[in-house]
PyMOL commands that place a pseudoatom at each C-alpha (Angstrom):
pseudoatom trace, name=CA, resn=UNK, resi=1, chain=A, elem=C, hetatm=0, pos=[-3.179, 11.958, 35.413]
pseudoatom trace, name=CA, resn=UNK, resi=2, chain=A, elem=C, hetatm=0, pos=[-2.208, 11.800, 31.703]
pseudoatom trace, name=CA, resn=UNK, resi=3, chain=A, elem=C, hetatm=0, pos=[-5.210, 13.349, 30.569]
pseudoatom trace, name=CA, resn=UNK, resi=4, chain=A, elem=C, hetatm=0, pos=[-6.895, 16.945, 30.584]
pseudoatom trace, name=CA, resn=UNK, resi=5, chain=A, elem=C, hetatm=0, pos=[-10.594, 15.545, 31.686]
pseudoatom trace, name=CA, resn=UNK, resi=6, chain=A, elem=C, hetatm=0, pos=[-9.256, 14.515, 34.802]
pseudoatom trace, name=CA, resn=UNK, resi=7, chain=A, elem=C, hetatm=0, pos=[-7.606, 18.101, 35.760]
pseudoatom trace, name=CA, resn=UNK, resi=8, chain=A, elem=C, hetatm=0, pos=[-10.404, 20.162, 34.399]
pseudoatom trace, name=CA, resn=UNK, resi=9, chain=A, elem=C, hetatm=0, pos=[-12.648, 17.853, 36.992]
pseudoatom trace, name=CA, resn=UNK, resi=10, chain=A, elem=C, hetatm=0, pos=[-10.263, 18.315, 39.589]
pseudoatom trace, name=CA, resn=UNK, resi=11, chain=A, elem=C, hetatm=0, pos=[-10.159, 21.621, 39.666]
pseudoatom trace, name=CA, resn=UNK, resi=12, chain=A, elem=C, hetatm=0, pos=[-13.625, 22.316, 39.330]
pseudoatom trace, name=CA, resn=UNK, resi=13, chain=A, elem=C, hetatm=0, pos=[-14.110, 20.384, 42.238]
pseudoatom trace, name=CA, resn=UNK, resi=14, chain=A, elem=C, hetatm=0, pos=[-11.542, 21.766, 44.235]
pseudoatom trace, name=CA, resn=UNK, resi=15, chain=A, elem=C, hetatm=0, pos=[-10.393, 25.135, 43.640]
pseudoatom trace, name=CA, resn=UNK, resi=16, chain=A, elem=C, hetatm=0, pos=[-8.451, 25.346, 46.784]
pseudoatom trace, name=CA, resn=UNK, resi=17, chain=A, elem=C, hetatm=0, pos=[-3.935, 25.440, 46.388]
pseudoatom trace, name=CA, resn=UNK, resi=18, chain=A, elem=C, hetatm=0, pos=[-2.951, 22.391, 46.247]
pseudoatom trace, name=CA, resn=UNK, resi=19, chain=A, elem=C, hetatm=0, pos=[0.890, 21.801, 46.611]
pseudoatom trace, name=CA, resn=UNK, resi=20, chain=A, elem=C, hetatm=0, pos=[2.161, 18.771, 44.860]
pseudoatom trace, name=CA, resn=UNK, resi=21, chain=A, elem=C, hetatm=0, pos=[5.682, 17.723, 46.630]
pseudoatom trace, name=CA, resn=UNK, resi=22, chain=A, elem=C, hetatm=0, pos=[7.149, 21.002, 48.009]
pseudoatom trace, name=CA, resn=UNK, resi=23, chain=A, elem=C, hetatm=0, pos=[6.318, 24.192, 48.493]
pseudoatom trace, name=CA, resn=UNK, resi=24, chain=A, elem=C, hetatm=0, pos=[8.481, 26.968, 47.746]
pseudoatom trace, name=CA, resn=UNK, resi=25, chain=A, elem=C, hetatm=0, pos=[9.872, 27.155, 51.071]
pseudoatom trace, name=CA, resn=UNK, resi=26, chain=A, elem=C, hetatm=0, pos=[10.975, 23.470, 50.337]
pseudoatom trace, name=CA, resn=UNK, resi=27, chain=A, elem=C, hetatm=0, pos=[12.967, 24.175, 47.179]
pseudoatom trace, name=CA, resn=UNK, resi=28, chain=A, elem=C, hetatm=0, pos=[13.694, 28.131, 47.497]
pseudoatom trace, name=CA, resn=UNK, resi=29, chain=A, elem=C, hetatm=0, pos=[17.740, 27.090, 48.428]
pseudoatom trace, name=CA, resn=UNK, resi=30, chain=A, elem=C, hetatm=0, pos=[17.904, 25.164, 45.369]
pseudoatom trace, name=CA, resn=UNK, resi=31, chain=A, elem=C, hetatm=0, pos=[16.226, 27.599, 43.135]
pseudoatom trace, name=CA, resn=UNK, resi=32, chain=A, elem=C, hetatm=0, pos=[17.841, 30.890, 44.233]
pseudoatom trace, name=CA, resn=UNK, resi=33, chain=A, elem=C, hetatm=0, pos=[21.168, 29.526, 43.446]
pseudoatom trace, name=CA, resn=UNK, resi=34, chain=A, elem=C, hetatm=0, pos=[20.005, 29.281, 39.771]
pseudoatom trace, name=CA, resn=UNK, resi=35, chain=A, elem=C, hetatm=0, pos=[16.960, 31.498, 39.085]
pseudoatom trace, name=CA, resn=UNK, resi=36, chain=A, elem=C, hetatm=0, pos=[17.744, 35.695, 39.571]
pseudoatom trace, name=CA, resn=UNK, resi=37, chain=A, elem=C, hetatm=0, pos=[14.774, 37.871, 40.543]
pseudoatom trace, name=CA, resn=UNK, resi=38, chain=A, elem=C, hetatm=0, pos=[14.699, 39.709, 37.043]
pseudoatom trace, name=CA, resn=UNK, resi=39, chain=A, elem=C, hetatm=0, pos=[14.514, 36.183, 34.876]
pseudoatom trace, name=CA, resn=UNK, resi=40, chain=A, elem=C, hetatm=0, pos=[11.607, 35.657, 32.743]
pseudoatom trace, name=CA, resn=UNK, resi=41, chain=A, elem=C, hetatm=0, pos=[10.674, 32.666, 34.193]
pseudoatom trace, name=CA, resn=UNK, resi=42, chain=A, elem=C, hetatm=0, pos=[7.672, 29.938, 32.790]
pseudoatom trace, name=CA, resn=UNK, resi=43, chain=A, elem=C, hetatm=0, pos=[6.043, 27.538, 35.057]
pseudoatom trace, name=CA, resn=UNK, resi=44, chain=A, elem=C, hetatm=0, pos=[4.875, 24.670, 33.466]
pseudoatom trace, name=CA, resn=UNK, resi=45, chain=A, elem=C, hetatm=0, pos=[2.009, 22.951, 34.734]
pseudoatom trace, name=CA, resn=UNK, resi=46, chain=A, elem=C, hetatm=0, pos=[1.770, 25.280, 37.265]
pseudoatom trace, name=CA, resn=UNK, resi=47, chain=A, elem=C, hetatm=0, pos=[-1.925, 23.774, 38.870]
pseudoatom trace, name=CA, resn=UNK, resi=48, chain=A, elem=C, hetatm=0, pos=[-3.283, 24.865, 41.749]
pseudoatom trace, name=CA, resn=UNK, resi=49, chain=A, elem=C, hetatm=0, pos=[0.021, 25.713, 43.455]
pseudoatom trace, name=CA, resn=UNK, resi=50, chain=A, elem=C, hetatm=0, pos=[1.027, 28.359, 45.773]
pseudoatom trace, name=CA, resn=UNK, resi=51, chain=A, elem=C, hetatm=0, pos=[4.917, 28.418, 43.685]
pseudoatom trace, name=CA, resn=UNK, resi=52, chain=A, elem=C, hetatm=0, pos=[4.352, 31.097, 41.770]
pseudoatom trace, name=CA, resn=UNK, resi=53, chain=A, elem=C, hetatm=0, pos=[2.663, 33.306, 44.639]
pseudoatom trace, name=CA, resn=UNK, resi=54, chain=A, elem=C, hetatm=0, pos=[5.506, 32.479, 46.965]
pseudoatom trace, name=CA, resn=UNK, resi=55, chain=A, elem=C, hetatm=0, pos=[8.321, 33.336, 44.599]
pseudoatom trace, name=CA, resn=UNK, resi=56, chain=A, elem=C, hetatm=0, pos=[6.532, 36.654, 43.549]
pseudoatom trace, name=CA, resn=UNK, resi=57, chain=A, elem=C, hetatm=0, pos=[6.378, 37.458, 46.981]
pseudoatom trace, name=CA, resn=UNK, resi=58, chain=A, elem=C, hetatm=0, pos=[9.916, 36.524, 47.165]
pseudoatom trace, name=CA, resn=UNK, resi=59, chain=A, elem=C, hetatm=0, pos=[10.916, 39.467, 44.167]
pseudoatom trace, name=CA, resn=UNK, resi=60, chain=A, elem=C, hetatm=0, pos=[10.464, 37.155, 41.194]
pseudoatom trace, name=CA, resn=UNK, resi=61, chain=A, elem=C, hetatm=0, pos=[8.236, 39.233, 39.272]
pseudoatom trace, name=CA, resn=UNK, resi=62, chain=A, elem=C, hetatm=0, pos=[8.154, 38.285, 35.530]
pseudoatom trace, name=CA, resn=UNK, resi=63, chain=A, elem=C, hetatm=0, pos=[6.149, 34.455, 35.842]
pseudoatom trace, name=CA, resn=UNK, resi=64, chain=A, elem=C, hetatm=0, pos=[4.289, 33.181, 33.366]
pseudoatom trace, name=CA, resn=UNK, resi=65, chain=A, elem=C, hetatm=0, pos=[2.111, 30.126, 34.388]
pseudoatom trace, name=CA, resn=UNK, resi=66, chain=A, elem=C, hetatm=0, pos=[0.891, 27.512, 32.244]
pseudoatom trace, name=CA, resn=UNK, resi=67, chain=A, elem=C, hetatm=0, pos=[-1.824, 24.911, 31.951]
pseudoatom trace, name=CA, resn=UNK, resi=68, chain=A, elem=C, hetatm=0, pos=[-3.959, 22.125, 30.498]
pseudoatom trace, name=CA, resn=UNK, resi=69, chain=A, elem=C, hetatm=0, pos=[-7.064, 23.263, 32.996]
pseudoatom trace, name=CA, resn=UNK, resi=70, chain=A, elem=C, hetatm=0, pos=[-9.244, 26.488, 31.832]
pseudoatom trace, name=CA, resn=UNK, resi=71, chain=A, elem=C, hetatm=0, pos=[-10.878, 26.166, 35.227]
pseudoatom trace, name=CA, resn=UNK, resi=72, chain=A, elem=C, hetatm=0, pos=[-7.298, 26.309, 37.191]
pseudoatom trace, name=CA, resn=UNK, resi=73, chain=A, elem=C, hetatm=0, pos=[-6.113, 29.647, 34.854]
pseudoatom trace, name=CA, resn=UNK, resi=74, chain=A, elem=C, hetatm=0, pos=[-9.585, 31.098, 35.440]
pseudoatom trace, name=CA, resn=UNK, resi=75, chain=A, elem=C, hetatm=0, pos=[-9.390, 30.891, 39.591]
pseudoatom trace, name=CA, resn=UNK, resi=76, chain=A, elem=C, hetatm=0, pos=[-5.952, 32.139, 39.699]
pseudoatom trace, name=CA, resn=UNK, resi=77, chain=A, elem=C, hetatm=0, pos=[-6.131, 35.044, 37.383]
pseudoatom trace, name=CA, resn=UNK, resi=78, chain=A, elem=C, hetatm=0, pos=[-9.342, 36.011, 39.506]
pseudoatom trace, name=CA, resn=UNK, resi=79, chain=A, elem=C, hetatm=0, pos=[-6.826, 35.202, 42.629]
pseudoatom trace, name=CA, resn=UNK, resi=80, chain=A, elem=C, hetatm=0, pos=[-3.721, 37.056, 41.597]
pseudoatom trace, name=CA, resn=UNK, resi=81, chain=A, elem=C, hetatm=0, pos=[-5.865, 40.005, 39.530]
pseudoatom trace, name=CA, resn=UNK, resi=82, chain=A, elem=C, hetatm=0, pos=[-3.207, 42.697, 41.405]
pseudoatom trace, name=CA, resn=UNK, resi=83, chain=A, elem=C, hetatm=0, pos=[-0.342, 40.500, 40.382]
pseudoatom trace, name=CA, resn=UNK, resi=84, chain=A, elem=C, hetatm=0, pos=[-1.437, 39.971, 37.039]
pseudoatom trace, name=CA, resn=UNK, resi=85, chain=A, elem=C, hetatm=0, pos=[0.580, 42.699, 35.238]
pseudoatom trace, name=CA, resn=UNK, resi=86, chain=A, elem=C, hetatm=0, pos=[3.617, 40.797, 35.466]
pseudoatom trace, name=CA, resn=UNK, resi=87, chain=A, elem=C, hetatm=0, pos=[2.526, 37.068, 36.536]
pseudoatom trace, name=CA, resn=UNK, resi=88, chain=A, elem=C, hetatm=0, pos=[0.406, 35.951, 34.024]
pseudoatom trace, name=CA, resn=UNK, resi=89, chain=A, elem=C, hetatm=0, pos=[-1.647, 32.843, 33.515]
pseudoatom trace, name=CA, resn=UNK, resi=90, chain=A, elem=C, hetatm=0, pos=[-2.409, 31.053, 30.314]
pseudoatom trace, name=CA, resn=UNK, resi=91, chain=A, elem=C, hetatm=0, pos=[-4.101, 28.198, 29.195]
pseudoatom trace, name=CA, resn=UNK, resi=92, chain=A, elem=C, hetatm=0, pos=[-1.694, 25.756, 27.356]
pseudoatom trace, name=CA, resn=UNK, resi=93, chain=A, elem=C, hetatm=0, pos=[-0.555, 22.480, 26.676]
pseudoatom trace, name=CA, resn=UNK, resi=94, chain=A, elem=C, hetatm=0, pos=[3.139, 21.774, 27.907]
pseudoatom trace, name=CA, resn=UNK, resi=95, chain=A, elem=C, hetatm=0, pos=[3.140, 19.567, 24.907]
pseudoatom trace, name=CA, resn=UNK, resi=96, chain=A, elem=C, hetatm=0, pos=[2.519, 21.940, 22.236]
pseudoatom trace, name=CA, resn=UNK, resi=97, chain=A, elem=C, hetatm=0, pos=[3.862, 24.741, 23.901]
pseudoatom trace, name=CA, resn=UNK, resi=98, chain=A, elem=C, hetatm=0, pos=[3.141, 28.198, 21.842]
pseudoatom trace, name=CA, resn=UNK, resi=99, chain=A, elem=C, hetatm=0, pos=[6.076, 30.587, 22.862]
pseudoatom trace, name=CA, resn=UNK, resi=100, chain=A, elem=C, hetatm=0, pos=[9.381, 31.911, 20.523]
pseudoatom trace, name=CA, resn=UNK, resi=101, chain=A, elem=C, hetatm=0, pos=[12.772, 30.348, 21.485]
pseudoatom trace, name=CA, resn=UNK, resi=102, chain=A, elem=C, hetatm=0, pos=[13.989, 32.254, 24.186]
pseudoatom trace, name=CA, resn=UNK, resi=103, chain=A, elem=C, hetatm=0, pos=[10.913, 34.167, 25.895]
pseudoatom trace, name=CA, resn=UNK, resi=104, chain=A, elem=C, hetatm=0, pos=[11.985, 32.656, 29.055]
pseudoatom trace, name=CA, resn=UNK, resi=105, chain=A, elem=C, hetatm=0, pos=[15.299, 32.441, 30.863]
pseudoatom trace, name=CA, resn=UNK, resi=106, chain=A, elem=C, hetatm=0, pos=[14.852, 29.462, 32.902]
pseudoatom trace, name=CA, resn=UNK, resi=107, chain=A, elem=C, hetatm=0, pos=[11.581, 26.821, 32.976]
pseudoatom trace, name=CA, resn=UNK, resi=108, chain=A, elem=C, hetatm=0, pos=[9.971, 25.412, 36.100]
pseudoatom trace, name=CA, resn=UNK, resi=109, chain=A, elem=C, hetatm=0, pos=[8.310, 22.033, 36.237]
pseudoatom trace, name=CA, resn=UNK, resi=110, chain=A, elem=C, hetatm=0, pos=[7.243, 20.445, 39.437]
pseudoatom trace, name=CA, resn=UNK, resi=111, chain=A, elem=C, hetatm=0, pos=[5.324, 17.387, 38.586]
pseudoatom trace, name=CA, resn=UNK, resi=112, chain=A, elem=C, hetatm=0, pos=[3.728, 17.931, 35.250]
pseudoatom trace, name=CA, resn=UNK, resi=113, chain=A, elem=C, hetatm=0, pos=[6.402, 15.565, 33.368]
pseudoatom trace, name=CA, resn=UNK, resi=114, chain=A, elem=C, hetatm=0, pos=[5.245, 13.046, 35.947]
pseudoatom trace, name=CA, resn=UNK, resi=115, chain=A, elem=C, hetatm=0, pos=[2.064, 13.065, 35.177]
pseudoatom trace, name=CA, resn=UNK, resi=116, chain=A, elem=C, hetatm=0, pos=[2.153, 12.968, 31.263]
pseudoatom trace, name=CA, resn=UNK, resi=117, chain=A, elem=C, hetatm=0, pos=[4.404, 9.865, 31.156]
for i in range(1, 117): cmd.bond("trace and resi %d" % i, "trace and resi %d" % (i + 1))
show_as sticks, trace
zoom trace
């Protein structure tokens, strides 16, 4: 899972959500008690997953959503084209990442530390 070849494949093959662990319904309690509707919030590794849909429908409006896979950041900007003005998909390496200290107030990572390691 460690490296980009296998994601750009996967998602190529399957461009369907995918929902690694929970979904948001599975970890809204948690999150609500910590993240506030008007945060700027970054989603690392963000995949095929429904998370960022969920909580945007849930009033978090200011997501930005990274990843290693071109292919997953193309099918959900063409997914979430009326969201895209404030949920906003980018193609980047959690690694390396490319934003100024304090764009974001709080960062969301599902599984993507899981499968660098």
């Amino acid at each position: 899972f460690g490296k980009s070849e296998y994601w750009e494949e996967r998602y190529q093959k399957d461009p369907d959500p995918f929902d690694w662990y929970q979904r948001y319904c599975g970890i809204s309690e948690i999150l609500t008690q910590h993240v506030k509707p008007d945060h700027q919030i970054l989603n690392v590794g963000c995949g095929s997953s429904r998370l960022s849909e969920e909580m945007y429908q849930d009033g978090y409006q200011h997501i930005t959503n990274i990843d290693i896979s071109p292919s997953v950041i193309k099918q959900l900007q063409d997914r979430y084209k009326e969201e895209s003005a404030n949920m906003k998909f980018q193609v980047m390496d959690a690694r390396k990442l490319e934003f100024n200290a304090g764009t974001f107030d709080i960062v969301i990572d599902k599984g993507t530390l899981d499968s660098i390691l």
